[in-house]
PyMOL CGO cylinders between C-alpha atoms (Angstrom):
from pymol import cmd
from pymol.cgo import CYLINDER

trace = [
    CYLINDER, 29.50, -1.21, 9.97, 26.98, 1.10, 12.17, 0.3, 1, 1, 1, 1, 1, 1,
    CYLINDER, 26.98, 1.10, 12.17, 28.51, 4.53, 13.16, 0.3, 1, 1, 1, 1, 1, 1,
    CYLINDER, 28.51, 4.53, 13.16, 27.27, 5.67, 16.26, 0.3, 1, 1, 1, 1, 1, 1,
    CYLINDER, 27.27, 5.67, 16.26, 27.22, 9.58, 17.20, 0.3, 1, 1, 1, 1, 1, 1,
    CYLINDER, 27.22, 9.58, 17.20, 25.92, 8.81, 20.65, 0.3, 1, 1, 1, 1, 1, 1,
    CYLINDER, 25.92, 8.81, 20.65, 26.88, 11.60, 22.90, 0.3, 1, 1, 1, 1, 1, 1,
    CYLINDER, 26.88, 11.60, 22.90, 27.53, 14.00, 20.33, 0.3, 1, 1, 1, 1, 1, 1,
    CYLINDER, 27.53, 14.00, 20.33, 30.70, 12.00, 19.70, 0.3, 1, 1, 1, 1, 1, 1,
    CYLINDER, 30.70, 12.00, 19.70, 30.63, 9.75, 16.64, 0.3, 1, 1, 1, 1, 1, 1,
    CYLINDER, 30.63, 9.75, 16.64, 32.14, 6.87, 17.00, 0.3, 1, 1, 1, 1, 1, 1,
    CYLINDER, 32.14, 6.87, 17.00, 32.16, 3.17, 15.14, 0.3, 1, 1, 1, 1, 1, 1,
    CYLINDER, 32.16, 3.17, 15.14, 30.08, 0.44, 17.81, 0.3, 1, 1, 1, 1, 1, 1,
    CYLINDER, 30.08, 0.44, 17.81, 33.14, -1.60, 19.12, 0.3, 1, 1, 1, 1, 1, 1,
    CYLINDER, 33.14, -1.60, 19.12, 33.53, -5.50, 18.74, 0.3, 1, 1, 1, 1, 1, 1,
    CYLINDER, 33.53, -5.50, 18.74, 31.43, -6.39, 21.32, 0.3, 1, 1, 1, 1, 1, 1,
    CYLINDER, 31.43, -6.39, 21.32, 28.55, -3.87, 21.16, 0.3, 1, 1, 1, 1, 1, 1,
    CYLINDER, 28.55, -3.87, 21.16, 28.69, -5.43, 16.96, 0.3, 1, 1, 1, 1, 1, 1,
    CYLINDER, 28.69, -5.43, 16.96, 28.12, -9.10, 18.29, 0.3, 1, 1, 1, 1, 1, 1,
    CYLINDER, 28.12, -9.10, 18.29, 25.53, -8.36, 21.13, 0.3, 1, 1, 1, 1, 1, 1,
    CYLINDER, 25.53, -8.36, 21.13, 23.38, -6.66, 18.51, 0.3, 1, 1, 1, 1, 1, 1,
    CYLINDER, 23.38, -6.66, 18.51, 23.98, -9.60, 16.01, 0.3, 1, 1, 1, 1, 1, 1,
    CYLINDER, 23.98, -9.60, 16.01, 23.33, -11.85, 18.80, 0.3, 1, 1, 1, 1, 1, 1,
    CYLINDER, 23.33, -11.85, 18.80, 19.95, -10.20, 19.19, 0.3, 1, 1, 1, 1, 1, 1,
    CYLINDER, 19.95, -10.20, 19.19, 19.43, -9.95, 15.49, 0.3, 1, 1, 1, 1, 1, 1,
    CYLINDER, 19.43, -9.95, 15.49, 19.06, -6.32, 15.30, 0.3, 1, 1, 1, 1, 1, 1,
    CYLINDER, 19.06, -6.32, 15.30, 21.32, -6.43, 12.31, 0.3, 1, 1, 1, 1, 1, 1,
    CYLINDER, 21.32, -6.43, 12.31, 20.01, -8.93, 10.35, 0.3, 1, 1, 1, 1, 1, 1,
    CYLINDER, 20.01, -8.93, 10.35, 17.88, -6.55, 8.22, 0.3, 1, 1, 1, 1, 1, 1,
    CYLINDER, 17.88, -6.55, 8.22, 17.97, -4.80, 4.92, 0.3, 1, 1, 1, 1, 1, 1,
    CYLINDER, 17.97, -4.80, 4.92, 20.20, -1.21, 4.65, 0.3, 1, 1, 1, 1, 1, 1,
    CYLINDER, 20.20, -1.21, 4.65, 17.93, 0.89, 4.87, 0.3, 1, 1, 1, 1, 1, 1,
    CYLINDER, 17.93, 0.89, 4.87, 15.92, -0.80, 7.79, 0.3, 1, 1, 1, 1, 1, 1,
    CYLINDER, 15.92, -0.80, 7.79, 16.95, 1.79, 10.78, 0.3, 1, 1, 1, 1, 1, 1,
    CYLINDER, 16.95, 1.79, 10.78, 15.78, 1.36, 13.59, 0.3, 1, 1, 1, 1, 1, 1,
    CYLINDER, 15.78, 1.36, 13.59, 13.98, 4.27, 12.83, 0.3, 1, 1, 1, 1, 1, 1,
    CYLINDER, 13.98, 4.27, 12.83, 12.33, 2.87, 10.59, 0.3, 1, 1, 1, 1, 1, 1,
    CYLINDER, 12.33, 2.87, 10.59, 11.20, -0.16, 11.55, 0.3, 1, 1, 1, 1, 1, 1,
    CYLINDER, 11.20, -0.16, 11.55, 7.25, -0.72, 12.19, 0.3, 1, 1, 1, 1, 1, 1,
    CYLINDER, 7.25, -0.72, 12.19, 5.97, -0.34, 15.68, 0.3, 1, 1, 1, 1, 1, 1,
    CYLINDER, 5.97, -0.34, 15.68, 5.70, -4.06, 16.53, 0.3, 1, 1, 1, 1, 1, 1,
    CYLINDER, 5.70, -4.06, 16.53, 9.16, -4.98, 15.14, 0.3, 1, 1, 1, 1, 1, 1,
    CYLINDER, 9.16, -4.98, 15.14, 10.59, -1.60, 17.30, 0.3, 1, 1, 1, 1, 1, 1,
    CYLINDER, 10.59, -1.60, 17.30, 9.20, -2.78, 20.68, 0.3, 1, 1, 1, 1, 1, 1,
    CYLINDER, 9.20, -2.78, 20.68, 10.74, -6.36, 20.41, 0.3, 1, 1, 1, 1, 1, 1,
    CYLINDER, 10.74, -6.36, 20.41, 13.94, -4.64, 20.75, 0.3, 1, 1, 1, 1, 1, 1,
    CYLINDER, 13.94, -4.64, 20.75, 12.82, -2.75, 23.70, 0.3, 1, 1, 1, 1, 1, 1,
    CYLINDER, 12.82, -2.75, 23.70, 12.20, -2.52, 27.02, 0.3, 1, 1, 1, 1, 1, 1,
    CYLINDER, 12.20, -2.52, 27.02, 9.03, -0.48, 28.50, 0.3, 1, 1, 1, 1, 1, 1,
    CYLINDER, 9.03, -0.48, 28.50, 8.85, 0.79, 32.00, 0.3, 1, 1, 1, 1, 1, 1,
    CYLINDER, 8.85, 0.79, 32.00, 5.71, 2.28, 33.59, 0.3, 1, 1, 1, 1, 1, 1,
    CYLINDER, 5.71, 2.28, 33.59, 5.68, 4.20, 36.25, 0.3, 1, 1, 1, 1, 1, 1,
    CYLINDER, 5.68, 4.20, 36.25, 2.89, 6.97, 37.77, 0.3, 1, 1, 1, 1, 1, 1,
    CYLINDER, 2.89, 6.97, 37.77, 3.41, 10.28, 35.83, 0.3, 1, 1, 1, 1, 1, 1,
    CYLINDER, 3.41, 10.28, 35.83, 4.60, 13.54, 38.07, 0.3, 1, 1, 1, 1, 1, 1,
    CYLINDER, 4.60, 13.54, 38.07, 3.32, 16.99, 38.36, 0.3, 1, 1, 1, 1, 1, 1,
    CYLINDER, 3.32, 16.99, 38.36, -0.45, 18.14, 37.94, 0.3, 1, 1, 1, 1, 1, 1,
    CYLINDER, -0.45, 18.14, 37.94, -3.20, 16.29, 36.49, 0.3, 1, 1, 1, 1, 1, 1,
    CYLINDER, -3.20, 16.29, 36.49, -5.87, 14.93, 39.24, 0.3, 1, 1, 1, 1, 1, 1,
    CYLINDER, -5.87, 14.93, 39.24, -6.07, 12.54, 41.23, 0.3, 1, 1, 1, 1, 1, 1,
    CYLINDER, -6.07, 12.54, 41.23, -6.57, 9.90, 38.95, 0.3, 1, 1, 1, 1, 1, 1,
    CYLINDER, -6.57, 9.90, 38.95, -3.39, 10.81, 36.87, 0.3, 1, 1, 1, 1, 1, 1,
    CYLINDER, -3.39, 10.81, 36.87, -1.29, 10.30, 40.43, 0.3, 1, 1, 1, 1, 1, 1,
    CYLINDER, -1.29, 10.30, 40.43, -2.83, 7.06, 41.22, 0.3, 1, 1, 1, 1, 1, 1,
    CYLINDER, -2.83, 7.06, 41.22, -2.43, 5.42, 37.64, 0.3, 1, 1, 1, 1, 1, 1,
    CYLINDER, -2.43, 5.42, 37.64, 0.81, 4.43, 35.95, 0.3, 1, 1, 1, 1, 1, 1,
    CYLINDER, 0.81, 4.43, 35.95, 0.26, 6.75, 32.98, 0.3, 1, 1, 1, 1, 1, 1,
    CYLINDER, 0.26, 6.75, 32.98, 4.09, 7.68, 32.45, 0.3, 1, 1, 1, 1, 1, 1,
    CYLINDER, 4.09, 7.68, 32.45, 5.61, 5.44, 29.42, 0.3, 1, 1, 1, 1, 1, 1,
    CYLINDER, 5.61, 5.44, 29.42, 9.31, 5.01, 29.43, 0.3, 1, 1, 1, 1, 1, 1,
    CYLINDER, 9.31, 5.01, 29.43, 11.18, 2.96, 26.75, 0.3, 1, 1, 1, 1, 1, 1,
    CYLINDER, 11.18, 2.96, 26.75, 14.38, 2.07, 26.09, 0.3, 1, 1, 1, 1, 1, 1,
    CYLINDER, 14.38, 2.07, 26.09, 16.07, 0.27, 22.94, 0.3, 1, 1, 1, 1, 1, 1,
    CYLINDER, 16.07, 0.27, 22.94, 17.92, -2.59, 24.16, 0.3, 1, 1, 1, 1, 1, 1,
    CYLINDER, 17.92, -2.59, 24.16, 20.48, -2.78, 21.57, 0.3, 1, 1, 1, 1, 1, 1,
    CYLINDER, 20.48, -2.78, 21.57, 21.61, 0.59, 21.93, 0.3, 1, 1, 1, 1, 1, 1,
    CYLINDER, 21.61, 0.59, 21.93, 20.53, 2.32, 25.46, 0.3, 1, 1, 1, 1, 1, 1,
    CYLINDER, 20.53, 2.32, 25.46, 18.95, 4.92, 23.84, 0.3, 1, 1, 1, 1, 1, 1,
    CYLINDER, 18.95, 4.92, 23.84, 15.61, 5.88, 26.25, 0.3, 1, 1, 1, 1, 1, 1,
    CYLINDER, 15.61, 5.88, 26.25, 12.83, 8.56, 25.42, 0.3, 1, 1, 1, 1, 1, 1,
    CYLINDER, 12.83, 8.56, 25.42, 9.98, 8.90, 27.96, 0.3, 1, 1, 1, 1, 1, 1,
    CYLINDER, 9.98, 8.90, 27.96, 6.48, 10.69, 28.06, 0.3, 1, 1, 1, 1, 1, 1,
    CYLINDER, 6.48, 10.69, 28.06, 4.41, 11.49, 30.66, 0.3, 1, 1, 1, 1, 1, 1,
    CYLINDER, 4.41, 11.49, 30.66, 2.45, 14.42, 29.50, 0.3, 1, 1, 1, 1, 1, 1,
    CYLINDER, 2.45, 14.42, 29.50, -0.97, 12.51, 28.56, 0.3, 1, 1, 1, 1, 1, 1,
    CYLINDER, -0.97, 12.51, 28.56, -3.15, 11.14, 30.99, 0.3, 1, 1, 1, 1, 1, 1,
    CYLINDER, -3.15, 11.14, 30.99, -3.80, 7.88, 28.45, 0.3, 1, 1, 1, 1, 1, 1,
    CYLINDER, -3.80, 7.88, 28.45, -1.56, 5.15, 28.92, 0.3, 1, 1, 1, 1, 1, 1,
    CYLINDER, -1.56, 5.15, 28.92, -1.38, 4.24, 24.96, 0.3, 1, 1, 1, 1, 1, 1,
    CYLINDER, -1.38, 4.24, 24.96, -1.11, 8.34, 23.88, 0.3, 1, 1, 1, 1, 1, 1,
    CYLINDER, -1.11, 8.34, 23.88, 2.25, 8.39, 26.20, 0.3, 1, 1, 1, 1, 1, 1,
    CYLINDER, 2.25, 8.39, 26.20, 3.41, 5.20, 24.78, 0.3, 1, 1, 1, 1, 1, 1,
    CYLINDER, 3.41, 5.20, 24.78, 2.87, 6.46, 21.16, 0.3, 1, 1, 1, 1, 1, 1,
    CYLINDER, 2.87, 6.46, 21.16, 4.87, 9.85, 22.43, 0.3, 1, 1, 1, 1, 1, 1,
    CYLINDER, 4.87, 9.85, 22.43, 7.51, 7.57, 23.91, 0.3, 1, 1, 1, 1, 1, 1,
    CYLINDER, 7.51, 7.57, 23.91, 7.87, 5.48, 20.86, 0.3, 1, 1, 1, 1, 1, 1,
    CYLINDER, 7.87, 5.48, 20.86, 8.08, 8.76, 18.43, 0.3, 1, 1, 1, 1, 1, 1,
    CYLINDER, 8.08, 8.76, 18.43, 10.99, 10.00, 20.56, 0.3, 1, 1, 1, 1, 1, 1,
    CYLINDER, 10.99, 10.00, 20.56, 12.70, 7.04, 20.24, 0.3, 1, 1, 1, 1, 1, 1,
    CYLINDER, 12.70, 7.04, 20.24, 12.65, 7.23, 16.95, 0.3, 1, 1, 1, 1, 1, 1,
    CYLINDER, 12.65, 7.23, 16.95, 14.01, 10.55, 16.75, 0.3, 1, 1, 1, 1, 1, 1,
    CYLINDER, 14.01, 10.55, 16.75, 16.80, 9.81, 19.27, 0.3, 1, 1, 1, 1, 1, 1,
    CYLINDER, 16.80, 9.81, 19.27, 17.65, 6.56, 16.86, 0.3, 1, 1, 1, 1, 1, 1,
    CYLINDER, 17.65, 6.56, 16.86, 17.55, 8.68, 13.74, 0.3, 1, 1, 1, 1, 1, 1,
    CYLINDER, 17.55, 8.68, 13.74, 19.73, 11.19, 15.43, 0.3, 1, 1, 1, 1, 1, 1,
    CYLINDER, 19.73, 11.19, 15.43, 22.76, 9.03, 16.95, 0.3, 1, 1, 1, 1, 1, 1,
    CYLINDER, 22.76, 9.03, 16.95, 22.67, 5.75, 14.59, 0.3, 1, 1, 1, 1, 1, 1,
    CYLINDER, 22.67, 5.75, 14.59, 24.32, 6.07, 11.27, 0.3, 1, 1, 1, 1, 1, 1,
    CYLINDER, 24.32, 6.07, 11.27, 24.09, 2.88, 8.44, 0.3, 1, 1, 1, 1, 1, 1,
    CYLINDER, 24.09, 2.88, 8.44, 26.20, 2.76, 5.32, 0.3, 1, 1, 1, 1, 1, 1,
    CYLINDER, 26.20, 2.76, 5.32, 24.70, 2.98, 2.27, 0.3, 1, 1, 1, 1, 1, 1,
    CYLINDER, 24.70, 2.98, 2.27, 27.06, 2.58, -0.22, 0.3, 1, 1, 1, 1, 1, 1,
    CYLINDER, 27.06, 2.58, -0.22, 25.42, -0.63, -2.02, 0.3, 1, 1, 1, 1, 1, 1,
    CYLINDER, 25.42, -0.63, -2.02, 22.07, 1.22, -1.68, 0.3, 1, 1, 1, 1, 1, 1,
    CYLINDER, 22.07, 1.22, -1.68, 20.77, 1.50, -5.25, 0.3, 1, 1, 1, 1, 1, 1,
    CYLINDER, 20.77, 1.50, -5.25, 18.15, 3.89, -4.47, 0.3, 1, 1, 1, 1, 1, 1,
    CYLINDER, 18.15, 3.89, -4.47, 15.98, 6.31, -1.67, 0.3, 1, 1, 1, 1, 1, 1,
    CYLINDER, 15.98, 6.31, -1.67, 13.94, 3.91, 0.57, 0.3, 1, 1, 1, 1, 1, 1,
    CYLINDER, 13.94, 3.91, 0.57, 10.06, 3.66, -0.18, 0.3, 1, 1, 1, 1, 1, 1,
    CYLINDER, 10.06, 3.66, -0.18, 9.25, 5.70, 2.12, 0.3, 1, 1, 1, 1, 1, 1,
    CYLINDER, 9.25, 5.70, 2.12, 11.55, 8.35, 0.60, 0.3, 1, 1, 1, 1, 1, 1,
    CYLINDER, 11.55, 8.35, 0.60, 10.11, 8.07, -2.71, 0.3, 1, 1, 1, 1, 1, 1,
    CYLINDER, 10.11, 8.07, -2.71, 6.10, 8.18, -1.39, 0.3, 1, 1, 1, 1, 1, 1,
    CYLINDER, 6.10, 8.18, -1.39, 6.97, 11.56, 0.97, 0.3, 1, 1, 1, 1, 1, 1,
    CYLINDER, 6.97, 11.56, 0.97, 9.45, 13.45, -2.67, 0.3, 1, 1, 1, 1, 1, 1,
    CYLINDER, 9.45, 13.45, -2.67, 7.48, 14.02, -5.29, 0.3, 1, 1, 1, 1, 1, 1,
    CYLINDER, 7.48, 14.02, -5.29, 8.38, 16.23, -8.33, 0.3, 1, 1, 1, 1, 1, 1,
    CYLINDER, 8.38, 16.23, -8.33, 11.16, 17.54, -5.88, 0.3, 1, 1, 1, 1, 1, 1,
    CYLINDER, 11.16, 17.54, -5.88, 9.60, 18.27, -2.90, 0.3, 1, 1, 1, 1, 1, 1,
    CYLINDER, 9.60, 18.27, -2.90, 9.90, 16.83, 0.18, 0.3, 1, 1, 1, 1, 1, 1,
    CYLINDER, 9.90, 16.83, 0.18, 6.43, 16.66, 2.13, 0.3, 1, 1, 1, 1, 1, 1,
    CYLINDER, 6.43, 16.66, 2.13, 6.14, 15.51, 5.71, 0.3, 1, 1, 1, 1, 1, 1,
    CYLINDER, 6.14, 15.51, 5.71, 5.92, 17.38, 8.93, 0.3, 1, 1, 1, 1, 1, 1,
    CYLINDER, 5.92, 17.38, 8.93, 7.93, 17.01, 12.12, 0.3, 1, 1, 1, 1, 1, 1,
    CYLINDER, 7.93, 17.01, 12.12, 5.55, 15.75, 14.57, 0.3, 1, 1, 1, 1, 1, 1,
    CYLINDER, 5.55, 15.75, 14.57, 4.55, 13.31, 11.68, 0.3, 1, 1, 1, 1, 1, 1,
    CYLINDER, 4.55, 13.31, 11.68, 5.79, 8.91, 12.62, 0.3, 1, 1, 1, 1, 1, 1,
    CYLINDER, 5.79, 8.91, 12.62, 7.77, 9.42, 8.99, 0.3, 1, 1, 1, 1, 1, 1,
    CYLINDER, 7.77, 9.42, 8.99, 9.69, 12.17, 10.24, 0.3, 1, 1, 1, 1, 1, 1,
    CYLINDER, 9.69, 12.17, 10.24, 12.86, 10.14, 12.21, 0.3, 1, 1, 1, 1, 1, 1,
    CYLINDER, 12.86, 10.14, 12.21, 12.68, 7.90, 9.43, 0.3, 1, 1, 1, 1, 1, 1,
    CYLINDER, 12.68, 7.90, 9.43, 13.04, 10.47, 6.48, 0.3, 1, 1, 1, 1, 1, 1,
    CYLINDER, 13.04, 10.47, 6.48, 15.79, 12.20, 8.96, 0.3, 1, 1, 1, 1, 1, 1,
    CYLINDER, 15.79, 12.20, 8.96, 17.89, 9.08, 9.40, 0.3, 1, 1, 1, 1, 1, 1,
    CYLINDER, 17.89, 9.08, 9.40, 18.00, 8.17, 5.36, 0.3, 1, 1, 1, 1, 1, 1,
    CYLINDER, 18.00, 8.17, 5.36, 19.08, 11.92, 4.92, 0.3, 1, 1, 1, 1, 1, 1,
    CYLINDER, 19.08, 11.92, 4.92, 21.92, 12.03, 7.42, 0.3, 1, 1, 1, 1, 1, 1,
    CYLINDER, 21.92, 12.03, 7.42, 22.83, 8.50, 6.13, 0.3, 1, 1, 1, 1, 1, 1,
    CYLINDER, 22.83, 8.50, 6.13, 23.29, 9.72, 3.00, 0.3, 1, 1, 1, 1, 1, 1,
    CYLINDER, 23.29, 9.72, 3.00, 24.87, 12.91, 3.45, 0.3, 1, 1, 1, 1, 1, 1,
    CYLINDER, 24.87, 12.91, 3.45, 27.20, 10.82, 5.86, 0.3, 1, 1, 1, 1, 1, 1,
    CYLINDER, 27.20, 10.82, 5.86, 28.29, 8.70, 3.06, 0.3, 1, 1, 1, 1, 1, 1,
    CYLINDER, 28.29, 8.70, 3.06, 28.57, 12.10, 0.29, 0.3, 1, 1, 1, 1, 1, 1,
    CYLINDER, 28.57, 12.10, 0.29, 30.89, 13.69, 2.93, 0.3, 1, 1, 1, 1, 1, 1,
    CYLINDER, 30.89, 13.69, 2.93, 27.91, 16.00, 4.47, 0.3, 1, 1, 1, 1, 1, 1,
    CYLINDER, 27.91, 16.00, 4.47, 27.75, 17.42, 0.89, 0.3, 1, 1, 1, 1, 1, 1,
    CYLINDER, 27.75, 17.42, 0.89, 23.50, 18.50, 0.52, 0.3, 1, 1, 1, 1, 1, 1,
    CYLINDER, 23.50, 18.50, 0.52, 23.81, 19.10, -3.23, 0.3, 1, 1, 1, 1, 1, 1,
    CYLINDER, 23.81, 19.10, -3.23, 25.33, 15.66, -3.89, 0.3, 1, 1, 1, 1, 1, 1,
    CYLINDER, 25.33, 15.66, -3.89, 22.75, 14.23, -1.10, 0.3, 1, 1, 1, 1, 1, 1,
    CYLINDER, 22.75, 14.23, -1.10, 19.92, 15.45, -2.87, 0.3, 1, 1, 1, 1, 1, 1,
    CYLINDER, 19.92, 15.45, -2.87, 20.87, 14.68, -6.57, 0.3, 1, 1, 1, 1, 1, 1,
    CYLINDER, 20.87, 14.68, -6.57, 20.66, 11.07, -5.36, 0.3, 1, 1, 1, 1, 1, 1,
    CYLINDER, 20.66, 11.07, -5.36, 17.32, 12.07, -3.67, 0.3, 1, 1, 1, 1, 1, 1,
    CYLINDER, 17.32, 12.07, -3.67, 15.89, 13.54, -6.59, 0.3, 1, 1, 1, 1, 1, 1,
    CYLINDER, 15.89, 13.54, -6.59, 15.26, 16.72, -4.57, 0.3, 1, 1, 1, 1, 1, 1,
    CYLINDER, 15.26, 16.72, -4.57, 16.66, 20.45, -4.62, 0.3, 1, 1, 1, 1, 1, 1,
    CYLINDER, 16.66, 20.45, -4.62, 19.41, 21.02, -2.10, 0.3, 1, 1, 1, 1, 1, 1,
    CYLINDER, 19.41, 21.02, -2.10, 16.89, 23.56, -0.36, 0.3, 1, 1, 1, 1, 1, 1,
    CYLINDER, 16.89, 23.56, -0.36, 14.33, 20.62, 0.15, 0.3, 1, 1, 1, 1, 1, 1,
    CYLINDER, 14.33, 20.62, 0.15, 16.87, 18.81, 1.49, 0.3, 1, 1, 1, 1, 1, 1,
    CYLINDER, 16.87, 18.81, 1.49, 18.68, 21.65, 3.81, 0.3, 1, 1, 1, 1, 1, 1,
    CYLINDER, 18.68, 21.65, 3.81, 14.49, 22.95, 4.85, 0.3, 1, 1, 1, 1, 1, 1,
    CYLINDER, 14.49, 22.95, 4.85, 13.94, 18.75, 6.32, 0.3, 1, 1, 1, 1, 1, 1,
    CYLINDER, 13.94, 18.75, 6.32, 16.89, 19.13, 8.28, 0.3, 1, 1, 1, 1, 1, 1,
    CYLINDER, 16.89, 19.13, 8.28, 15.79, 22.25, 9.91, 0.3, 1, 1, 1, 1, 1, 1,
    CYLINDER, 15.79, 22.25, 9.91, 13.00, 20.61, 11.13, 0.3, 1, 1, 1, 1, 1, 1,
    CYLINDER, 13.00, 20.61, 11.13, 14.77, 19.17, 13.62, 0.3, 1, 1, 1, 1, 1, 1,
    CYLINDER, 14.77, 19.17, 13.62, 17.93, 21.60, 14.63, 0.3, 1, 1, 1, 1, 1, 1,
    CYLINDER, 17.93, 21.60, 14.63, 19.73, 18.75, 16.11, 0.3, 1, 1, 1, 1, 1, 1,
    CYLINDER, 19.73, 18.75, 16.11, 19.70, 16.97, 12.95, 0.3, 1, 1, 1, 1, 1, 1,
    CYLINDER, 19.70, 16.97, 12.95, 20.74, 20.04, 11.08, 0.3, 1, 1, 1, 1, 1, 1,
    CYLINDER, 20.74, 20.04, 11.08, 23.93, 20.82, 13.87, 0.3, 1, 1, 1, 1, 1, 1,
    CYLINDER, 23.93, 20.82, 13.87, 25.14, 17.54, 13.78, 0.3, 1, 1, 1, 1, 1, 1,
    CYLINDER, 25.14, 17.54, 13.78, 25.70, 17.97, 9.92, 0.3, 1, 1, 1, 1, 1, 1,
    CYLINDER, 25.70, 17.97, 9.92, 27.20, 21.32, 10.44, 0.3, 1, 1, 1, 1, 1, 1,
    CYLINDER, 27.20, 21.32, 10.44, 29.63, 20.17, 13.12, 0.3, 1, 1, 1, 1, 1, 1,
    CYLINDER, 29.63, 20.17, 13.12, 30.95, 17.30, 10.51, 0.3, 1, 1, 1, 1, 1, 1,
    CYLINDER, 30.95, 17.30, 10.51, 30.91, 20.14, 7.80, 0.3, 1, 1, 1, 1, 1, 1,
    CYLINDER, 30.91, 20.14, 7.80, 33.04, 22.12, 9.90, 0.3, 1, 1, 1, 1, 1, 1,
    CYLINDER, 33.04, 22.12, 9.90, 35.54, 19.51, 11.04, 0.3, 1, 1, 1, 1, 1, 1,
    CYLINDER, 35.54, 19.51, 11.04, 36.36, 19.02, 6.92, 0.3, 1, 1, 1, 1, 1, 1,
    CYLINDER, 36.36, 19.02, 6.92, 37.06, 23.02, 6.60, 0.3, 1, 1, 1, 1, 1, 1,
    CYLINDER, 37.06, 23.02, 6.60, 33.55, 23.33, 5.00, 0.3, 1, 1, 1, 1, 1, 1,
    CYLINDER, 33.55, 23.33, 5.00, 31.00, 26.23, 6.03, 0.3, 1, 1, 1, 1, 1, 1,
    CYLINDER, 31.00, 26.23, 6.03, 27.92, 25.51, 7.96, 0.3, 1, 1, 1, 1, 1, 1,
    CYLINDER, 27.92, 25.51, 7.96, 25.12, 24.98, 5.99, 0.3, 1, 1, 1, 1, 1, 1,
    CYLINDER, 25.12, 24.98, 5.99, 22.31, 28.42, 6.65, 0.3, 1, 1, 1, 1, 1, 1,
]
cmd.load_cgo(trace, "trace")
């Protein structure tokens, strides 16, 4: 099963959204590869990039060359754009780092025959602490394994990070990185009588 909050509104992927992504073999991977996760190359065959000259201020030569990057993620219609660099490749990069947030955000896995955190996980907590920034290409992927998990422990953080191997604080302090992240676990916390998480 993948759980979906697209739209704010979580919801399981119906029948037919299910077999167009196994169709296209975005399913056929291990747990804990999310989308988010996924490297760069193996990302972009999924997707669909769009080019197109980028608006506002810049020069002439940022109005006469197609500079603006927008991609979106075939399976799933999910879309981030950039525009903001006058490189090409820098607005792709941008692009492709939204994405990732956006997947991390709206696409939730089960994990329940997950024996343990992800690689990735393990490399960015050590002795507790959780150690990545937000503008780093492991953030979307460290936020998707946390909401994952705290999906699957009923949006409990001190049962989230016991399995983590990290303090409840590290755990609550990654979320805030991204406030989106951290309100979409409040709003589940608060539809199961629970108090939002500070």
């Amino acid at each position: 099963r993948i759980y979906s909050n697209n739209s704010g509104c979580g919801h399981l992927l119906d029948r037919r959204s299910l077999e167009l992504s196994l169709t296209l073999g975005w399913l056929m991977m291990m747990p804990w590869k999310h989308p988010a996760s996924l490297p760069s190359s193996e990302l972009m065959n999924d997707c669909q990039v769009a080019r197109t000259r980028a608006p506002g201020p810049g020069g002439q030569r940022r109005n006469k060359v197609e500079t603006a990057v927008r991609i979106t993620h075939s399976p799933t219609g999910l879309m981030a754009s950039a525009s903001e660099r006058r490189n090409q490749h820098e607005n792709q990069e941008m692009a492709l780092f939204r994405l990732r947030l956006k997947l991390a955000l709206e696409l939730r896995y089960p994990i329940e025959n997950v024996p343990q955190p992800s690689d990735l996980w393990q490399s960015r907590c050590r002795k507790g602490r959780i150690a990545v920034n937000s503008g780093h290409m492991d953030f979307p992927a460290l936020i998707a394994e946390a909401l994952d998990v705290l999906m699957a422990r009923d949006w409990e953080p001190q049962s989230a990070a016991k399995w983590f191997s990290c303090s409840a604080s590290q755990l609550i302090k990654l979320l805030k990185q991204e406030m989106k992240a951290m309100a979409w676990v409040n709003k589940q916390r608060i539809s199961q009588g629970k108090h939002p998480l500070r």
